[in-house]
LUMKOL-684817 format. One line per field, with one value per atom (N, C-alpha, C): x negated, y, z negated; atom name. Coordinates in steps of 0.05 Angstrom, whole numbers, m for minus. Last residue first. Layout:
N
u <- X / ...
v <- Y / ...
w <- Z / ...
atome <- CA / ...
REM end
This chain:
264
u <- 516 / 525 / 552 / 494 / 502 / 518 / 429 / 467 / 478 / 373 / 383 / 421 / 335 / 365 / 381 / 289 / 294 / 319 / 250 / 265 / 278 / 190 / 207 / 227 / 147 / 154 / 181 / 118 / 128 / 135 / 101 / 132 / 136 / 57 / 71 / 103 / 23 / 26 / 47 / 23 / 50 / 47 / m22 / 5 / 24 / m59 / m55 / m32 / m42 / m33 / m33 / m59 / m25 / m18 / m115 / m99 / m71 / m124 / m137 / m116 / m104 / m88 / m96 / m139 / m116 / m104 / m195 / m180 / m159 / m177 / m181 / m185 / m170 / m144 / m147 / m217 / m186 / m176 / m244 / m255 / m230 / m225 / m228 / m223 / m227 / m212 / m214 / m257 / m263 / m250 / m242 / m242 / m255 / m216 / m248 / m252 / m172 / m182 / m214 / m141 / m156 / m174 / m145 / m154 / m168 / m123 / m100 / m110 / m162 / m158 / m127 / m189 / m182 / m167 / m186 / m209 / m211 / m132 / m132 / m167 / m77 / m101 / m118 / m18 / m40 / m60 / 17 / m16 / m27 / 75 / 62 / 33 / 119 / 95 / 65 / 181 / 163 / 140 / 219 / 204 / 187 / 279 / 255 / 246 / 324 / 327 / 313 / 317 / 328 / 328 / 281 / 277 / 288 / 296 / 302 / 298 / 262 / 291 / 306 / 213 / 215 / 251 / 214 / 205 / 222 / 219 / 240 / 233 / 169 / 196 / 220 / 129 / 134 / 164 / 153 / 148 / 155 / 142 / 165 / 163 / 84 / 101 / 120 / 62 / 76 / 85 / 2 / 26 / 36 / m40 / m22 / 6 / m73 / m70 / m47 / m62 / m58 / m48 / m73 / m73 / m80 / m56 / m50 / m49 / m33 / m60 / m47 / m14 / m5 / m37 / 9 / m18 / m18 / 56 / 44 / 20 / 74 / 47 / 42 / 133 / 117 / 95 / 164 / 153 / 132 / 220 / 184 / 174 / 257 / 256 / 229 / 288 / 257 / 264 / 331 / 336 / 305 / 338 / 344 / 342 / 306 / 293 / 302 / 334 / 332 / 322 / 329 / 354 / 351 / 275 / 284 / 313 / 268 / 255 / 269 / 291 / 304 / 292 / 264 / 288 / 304 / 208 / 209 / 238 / 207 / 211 / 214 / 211 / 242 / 231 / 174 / 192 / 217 / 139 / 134 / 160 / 154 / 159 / 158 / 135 / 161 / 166 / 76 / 90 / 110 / 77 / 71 / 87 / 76 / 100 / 98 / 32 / 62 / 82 / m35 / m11 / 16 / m73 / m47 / m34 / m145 / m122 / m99 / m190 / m186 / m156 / m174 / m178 / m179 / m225 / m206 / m201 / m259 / m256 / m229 / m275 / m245 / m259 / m314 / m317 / m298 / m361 / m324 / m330 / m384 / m400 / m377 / m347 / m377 / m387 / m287 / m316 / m335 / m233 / m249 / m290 / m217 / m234 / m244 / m172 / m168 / m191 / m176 / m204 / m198 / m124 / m143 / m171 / m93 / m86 / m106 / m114 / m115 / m105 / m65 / m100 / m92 / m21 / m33 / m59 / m14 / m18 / m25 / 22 / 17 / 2 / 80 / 58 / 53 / 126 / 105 / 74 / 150 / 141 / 126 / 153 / 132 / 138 / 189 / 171 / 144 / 228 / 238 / 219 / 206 / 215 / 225 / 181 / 163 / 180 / 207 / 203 / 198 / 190 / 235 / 233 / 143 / 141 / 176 / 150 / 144 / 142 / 162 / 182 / 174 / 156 / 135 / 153 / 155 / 171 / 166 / 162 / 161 / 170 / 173 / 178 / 170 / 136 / 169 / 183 / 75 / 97 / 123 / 40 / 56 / 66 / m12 / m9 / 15 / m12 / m28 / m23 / 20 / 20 / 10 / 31 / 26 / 24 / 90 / 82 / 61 / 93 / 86 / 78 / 111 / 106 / 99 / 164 / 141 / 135 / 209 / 196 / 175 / 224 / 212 / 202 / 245 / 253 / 250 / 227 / 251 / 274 / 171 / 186 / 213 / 164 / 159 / 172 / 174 / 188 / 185 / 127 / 144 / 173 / 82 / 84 / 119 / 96 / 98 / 99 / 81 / 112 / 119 / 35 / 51 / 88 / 6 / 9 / 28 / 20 / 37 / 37 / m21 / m10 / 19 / m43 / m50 / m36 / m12 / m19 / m18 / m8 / m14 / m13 / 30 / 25 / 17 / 21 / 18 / 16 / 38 / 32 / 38 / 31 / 33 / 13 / 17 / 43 / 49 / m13 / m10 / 21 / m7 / m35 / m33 / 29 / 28 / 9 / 30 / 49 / 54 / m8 / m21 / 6 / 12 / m13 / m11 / 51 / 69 / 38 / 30 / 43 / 51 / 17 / m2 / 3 / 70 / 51 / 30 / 72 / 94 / 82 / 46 / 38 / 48 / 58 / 34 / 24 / 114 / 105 / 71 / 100 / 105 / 108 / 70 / 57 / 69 / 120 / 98 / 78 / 153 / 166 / 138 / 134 / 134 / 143 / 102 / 119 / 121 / 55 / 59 / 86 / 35 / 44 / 61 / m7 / 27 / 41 / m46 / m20 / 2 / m72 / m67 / m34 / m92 / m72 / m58 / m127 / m103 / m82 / m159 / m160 / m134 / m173 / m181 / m188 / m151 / m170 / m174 / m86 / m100 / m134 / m41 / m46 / m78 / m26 / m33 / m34 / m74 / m47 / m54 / m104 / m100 / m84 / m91 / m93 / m102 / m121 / m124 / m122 / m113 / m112 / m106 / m145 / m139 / m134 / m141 / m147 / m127 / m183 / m158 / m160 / m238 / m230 / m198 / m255 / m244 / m236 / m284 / m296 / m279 / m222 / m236 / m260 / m220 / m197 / m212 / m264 / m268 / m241 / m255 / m279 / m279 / m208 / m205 / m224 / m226 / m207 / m212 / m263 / m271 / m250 / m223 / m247 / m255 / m195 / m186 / m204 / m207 / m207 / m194 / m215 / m243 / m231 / m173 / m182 / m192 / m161 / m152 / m167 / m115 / m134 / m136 / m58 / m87 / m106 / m33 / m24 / m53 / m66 / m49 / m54 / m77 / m82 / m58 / m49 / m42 / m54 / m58 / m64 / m56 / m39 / m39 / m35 / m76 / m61 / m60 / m55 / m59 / m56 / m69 / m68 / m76 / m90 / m64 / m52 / m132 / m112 / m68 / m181 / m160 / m136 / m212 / m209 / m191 / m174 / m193 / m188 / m133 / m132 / m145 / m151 / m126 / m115 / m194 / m188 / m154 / m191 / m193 / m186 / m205 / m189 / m197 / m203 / m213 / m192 / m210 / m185 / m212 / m189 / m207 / m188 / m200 / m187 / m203 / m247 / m241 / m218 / m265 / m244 / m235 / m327 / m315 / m284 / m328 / m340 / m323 / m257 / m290 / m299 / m241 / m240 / m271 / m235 / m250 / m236 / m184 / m189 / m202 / m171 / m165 / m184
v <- 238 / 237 / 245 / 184 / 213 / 221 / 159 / 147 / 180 / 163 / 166 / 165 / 134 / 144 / 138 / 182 / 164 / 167 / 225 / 226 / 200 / 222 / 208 / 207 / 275 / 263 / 249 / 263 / 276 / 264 / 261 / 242 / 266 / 272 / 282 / 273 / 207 / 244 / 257 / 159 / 166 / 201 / 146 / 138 / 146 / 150 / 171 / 159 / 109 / 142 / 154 / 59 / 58 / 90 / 74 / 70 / 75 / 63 / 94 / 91 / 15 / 28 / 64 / m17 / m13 / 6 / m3 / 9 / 8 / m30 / 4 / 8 / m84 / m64 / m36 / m104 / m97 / m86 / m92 / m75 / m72 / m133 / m104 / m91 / m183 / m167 / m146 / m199 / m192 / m193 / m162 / m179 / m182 / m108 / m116 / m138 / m110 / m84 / m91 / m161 / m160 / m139 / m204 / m162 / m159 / m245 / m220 / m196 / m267 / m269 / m251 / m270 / m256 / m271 / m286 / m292 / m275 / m280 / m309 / m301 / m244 / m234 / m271 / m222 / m234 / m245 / m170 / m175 / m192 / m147 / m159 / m169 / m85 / m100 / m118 / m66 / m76 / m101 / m11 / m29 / m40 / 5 / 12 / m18 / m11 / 16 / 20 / m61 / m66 / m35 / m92 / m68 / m67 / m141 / m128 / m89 / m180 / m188 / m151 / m164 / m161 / m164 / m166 / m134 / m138 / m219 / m201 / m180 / m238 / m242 / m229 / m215 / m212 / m216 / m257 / m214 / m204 / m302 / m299 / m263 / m312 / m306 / m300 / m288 / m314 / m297 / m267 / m254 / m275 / m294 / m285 / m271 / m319 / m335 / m325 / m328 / m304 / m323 / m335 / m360 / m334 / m296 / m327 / m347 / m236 / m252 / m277 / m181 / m208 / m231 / m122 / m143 / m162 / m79 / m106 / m124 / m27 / m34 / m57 / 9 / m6 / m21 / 70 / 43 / 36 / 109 / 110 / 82 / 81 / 91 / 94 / 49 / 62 / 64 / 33 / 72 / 81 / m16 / m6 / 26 / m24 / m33 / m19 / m23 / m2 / m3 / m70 / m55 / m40 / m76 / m89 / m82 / m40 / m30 / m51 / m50 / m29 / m18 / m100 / m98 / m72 / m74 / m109 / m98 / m51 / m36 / m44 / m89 / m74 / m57 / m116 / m136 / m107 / m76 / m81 / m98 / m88 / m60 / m74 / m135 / m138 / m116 / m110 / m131 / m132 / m88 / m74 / m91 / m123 / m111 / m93 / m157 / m175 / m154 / m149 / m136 / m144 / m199 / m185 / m177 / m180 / m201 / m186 / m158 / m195 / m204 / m117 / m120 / m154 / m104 / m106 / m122 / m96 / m87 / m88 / m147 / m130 / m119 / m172 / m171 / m143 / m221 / m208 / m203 / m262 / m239 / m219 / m285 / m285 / m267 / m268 / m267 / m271 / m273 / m303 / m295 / m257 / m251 / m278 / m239 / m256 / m254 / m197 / m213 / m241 / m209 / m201 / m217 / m229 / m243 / m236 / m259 / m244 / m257 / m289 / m282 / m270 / m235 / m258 / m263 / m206 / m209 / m242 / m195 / m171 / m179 / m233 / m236 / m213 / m205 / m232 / m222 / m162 / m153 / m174 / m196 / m186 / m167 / m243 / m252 / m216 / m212 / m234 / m236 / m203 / m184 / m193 / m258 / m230 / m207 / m292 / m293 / m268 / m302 / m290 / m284 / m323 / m290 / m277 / m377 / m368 / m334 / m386 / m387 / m385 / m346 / m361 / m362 / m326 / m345 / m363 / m251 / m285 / m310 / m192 / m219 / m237 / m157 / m151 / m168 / m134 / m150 / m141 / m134 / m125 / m145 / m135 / m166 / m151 / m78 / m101 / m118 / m25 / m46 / m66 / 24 / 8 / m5 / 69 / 62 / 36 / 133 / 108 / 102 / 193 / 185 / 148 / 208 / 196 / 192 / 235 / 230 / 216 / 196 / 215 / 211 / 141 / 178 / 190 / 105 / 96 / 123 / 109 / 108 / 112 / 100 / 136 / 120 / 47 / 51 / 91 / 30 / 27 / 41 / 44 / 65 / 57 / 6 / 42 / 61 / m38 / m35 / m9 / m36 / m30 / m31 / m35 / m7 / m4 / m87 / m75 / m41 / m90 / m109 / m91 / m31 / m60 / m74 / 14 / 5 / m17 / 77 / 54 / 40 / 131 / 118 / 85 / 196 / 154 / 151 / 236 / 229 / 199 / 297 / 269 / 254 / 344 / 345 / 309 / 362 / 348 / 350 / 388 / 403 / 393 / 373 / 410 / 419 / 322 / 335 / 365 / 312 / 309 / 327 / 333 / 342 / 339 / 290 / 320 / 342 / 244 / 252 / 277 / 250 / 253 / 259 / 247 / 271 / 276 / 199 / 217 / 242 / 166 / 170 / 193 / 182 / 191 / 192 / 165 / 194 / 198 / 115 / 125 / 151 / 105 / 96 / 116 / 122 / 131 / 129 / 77 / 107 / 122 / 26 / 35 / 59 / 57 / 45 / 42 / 41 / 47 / 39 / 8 / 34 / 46 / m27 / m36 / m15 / m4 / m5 / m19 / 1 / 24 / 14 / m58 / m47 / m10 / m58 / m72 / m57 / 13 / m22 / m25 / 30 / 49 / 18 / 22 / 30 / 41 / 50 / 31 / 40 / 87 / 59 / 34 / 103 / 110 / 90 / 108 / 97 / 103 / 154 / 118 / 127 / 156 / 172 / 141 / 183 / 157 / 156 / 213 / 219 / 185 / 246 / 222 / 223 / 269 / 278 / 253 / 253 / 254 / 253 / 241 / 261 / 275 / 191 / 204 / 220 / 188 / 190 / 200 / 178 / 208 / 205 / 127 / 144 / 176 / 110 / 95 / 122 / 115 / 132 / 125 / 87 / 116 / 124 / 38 / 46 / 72 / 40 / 31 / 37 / 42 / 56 / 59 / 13 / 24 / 47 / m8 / m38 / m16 / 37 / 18 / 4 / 46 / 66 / 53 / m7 / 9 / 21 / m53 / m49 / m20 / m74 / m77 / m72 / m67 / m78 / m84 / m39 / m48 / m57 / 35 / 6 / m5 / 76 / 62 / 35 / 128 / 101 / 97 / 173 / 168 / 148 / 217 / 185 / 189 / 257 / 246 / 222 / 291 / 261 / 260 / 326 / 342 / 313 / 313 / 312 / 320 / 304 / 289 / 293 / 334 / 311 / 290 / 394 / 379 / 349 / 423 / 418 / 410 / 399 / 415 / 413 / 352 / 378 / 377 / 327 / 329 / 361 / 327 / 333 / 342 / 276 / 280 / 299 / 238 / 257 / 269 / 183 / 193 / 214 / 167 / 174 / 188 / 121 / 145 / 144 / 72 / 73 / 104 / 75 / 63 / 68 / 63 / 69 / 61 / 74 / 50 / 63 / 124 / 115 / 101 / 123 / 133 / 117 / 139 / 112 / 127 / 187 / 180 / 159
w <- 29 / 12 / 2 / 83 / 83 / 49 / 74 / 63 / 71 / 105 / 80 / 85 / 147 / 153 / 128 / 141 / 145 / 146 / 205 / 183 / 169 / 224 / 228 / 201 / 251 / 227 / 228 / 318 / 290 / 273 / 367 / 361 / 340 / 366 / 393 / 384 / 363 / 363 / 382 / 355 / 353 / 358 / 377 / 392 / 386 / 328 / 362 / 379 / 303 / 296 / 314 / 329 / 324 / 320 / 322 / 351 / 344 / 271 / 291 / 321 / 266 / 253 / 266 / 289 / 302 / 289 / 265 / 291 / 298 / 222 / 222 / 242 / 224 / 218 / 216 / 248 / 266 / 254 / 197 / 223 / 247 / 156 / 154 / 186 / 174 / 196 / 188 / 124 / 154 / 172 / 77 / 92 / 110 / 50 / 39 / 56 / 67 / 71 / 76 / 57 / 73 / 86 / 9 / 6 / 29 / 22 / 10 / 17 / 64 / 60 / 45 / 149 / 125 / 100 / 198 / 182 / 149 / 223 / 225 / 201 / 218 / 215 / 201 / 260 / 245 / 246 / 267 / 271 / 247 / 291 / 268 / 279 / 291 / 307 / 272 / 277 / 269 / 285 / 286 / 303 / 277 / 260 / 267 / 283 / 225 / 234 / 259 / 201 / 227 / 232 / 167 / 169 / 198 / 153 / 134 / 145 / 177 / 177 / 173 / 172 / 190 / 197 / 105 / 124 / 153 / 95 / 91 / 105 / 118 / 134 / 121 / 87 / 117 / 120 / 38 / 43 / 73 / 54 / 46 / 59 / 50 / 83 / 75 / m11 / 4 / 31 / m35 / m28 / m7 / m55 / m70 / m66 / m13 / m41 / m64 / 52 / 30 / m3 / 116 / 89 / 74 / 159 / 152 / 126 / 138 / 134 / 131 / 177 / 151 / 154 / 177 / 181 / 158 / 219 / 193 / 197 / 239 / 233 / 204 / 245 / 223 / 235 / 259 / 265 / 248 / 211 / 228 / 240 / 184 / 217 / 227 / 134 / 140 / 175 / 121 / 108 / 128 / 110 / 138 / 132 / 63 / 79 / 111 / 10 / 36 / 57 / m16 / m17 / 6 / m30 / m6 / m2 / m62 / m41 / m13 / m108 / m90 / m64 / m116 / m110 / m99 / m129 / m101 / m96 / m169 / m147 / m120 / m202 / m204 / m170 / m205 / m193 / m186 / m229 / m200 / m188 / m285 / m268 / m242 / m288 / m288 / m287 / m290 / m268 / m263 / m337 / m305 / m277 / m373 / m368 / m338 / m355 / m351 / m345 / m322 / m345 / m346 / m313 / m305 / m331 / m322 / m328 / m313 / m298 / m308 / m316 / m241 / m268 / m277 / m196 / m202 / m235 / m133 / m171 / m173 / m93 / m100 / m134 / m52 / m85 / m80 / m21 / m17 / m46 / m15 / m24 / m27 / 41 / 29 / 14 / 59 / 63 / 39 / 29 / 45 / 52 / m30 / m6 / m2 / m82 / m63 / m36 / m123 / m105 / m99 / m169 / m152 / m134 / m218 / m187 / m166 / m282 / m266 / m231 / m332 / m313 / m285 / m367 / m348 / m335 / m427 / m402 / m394 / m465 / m454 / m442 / m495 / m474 / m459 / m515 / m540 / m517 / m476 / m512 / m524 / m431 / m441 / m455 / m423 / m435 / m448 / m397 / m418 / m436 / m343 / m360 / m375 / m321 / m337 / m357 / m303 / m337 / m344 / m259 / m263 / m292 / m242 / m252 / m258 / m250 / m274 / m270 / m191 / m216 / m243 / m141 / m163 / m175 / m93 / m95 / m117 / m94 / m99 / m104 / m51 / m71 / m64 / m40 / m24 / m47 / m6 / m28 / m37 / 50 / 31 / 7 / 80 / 63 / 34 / 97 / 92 / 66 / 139 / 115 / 127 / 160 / 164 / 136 / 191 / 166 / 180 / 221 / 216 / 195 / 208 / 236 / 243 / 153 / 160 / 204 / 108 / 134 / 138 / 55 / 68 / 96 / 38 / 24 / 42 / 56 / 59 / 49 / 55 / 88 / 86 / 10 / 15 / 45 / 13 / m10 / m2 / 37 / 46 / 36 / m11 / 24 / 37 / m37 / m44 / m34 / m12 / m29 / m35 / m12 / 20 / 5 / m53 / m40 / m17 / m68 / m75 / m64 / m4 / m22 / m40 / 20 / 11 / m7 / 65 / 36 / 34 / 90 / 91 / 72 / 132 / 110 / 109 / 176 / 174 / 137 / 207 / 169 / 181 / 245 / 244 / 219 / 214 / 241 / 236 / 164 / 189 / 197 / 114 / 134 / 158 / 96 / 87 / 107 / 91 / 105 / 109 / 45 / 81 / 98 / m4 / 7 / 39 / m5 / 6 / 10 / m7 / 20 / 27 / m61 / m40 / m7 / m87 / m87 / m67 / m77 / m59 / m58 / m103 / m75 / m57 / m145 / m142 / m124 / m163 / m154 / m156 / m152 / m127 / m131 / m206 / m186 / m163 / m237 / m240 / m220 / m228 / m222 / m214 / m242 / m211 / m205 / m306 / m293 / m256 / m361 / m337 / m318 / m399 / m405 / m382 / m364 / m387 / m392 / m350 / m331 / m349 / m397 / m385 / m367 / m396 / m427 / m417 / m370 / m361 / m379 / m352 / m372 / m361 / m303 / m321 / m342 / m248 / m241 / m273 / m272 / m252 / m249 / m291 / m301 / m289 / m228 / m264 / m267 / m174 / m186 / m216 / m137 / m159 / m170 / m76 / m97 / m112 / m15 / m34 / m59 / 42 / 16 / 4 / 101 / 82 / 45 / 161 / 133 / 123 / 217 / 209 / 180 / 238 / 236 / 224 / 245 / 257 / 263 / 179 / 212 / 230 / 159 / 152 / 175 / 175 / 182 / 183 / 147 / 175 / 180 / 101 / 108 / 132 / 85 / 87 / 96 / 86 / 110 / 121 / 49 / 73 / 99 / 7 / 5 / 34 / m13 / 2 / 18 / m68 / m50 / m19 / m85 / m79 / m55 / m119 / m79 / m70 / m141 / m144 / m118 / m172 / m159 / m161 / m197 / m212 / m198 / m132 / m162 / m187 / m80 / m92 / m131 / m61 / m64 / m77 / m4 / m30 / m37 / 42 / 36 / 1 / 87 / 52 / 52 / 134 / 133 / 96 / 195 / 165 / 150 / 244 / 241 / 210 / 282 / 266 / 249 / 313 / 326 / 313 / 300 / 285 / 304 / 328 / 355 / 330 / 331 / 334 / 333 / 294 / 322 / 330 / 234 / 252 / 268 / 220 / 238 / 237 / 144 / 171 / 192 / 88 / 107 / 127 / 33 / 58 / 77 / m29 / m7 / 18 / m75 / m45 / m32 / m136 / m109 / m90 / m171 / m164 / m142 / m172 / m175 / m169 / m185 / m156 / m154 / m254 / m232 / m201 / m284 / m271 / m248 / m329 / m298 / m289 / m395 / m373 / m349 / m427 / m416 / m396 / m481 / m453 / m443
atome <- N / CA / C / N / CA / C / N / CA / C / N / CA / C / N / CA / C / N / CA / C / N / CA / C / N / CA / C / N / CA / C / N / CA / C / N / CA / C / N / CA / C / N / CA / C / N / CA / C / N / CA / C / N / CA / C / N / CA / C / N / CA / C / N / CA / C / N / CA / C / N / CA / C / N / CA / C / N / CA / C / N / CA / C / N / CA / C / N / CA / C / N / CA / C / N / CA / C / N / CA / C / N / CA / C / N / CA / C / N / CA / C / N / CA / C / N / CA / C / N / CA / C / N / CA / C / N / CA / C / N / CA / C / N / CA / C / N / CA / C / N / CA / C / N / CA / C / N / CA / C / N / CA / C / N / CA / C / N / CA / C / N / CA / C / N / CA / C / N / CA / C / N / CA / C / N / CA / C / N / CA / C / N / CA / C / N / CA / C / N / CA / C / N / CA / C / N / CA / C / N / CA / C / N / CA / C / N / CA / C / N / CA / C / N / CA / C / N / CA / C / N / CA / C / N / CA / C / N / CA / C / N / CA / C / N / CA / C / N / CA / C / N / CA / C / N / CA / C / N / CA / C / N / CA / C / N / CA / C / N / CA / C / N / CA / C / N / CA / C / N / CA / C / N / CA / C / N / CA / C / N / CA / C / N / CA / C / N / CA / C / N / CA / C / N / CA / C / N / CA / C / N / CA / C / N / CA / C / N / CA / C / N / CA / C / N / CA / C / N / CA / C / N / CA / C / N / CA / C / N / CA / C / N / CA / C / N / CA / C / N / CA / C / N / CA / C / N / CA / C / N / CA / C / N / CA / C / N / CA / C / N / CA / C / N / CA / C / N / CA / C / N / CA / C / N / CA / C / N / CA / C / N / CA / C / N / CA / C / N / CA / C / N / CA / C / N / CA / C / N / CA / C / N / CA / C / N / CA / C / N / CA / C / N / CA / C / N / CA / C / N / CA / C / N / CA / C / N / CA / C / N / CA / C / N / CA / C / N / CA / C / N / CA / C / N / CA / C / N / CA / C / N / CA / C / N / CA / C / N / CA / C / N / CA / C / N / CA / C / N / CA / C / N / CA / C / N / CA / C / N / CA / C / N / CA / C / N / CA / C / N / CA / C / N / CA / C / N / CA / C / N / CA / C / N / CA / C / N / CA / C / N / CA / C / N / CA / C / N / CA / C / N / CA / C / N / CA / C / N / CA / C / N / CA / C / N / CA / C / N / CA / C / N / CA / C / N / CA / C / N / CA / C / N / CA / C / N / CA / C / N / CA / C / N / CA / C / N / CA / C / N / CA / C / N / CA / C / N / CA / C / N / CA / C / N / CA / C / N / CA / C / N / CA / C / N / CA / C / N / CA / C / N / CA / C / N / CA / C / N / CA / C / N / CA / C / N / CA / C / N / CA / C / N / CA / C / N / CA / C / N / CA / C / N / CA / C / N / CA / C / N / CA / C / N / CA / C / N / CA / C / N / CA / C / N / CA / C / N / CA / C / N / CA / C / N / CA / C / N / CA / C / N / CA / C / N / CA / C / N / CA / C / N / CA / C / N / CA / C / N / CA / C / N / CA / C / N / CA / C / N / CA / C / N / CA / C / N / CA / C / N / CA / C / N / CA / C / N / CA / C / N / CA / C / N / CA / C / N / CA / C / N / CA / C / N / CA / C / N / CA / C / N / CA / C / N / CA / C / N / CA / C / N / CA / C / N / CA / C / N / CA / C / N / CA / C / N / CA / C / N / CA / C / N / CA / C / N / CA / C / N / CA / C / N / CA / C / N / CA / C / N / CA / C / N / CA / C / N / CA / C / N / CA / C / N / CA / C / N / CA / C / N / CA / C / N / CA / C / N / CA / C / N / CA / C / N / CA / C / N / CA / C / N / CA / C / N / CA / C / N / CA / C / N / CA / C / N / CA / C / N / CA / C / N / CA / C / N / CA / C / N / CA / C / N / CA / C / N / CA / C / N / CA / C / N / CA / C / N / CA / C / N / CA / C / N / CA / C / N / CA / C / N / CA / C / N / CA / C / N / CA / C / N / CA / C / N / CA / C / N / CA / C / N / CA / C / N / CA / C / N / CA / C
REM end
């Protein structure tokens, strides 16, 4: 078994009950070759507050690249879903968050499961790259790409993350781009987007399907002018963890927001 990199560990934390969390859970998701680290900072700014946090890692992630080849987007979201059904056992009100492809996994639990809010940072939805239409063609020859991580505008900015891109992981990831933007109207909980003006790897394209695309719900957009992709690790870090402490106490009191699954 493939030790786990230092720093990569998951994060769990639980909060008050009835205390000043306020019955407030949150399940965060890093993204695509990253892993808690680059989520690390949210969750200890959420868990201060007092609200219980869960940060799972992803299979495949946070261990070698050659791990997430093995790996599918099935695998990834039952790991978040697992984590959601932890916070939904101890909270009344379940926020879900997630960085980059984590906001593809949180968005994707909005579109199954109840939820009180979703937020998302610098999601991924699709690209507009014409060499990634290859990946599922190309990877049985090519088991990887250089790497897409530690996108950081700050100074000294440093994402763990892996050197290369796993191709077949990837051309998983494209499959979960498409059923996730398939449902987009299934998500009801209100959405919380934080788009980062200049993002080296995730195109405005994403945003603007979410916002086209998720007509069930509200979507409130915040962008984020001193940041780059990882904007967790950025410097808007600090806006997006208060707003996001703010956006949960707003919703108490609402509950869990069923989505609006197909009647069968």
């Amino acid at each position: 078994m493939t030790s786990v990199l230092p720093g990569a560990e998951p994060f769990s934390a639980d909060g008050d009950r009835d205390g000043v969390g306020d019955g407030i859970g949150f399940v965060l998701s890093h993204g695509f070759t990253g892993s808690p680290a680059s989520m690390r900072p949210w969750a200890e700014h959420l868990a201060a507050e007092g609200f219980t946090v869960r940060v799972p890692r992803l299979p495949g992630h946070g261990t070698t690249w050659q791990d997430a080849n093995s790996t599918t987007w099935q695998d990834w979201y039952a790991e978040v879903e697992a984590a959601y059904d932890e916070v939904a056992a101890r909270c009344s009100t379940v926020v879900a968050g997630g960085l980059s492809m984590g906001g593809t996994l949180v968005t994707r639990l909005a579109e199954r499961r109840p939820l009180s809010g979703l937020v998302v940072v610098n999601p991924s939805y699709a690209t507009e790259r014409w060499d990634a239409r290859l990946a599922r063609w190309v990877s049985w020859a090519v088991r990887s790409r250089p790497a897409i991580g530690g996108d950081i505008k700050r100074p000294g900015g440093h994402e763990p993350t892996y050197d290369r891109t796993p191709v077949a992981a990837f051309a998983s990831l494209q499959r979960l781009w498409t059923v996730t933007r398939r449902d987009f109207g299934l998500v009801r909980a209100p959405v919380l987007l934080f788009r980062s003006r200049e993002d080296h790897v995730v195109e405005p394209l994403s945003a603007e399907l979410l916002r086209a695309g998720a007509t069930g719900t509200t979507v409130e957009e915040v962008v984020l002018e001193e940041s780059y992709h990882v904007a967790t690790l950025d410097n808007d870090a600090p806006l997006i963890f208060s707003r996001s402490v703010e956006f949960a106490r707003g919703l108490v009191g609402r509950g869990l927001v069923a989505p609006g699954l197909p009647t069968p």
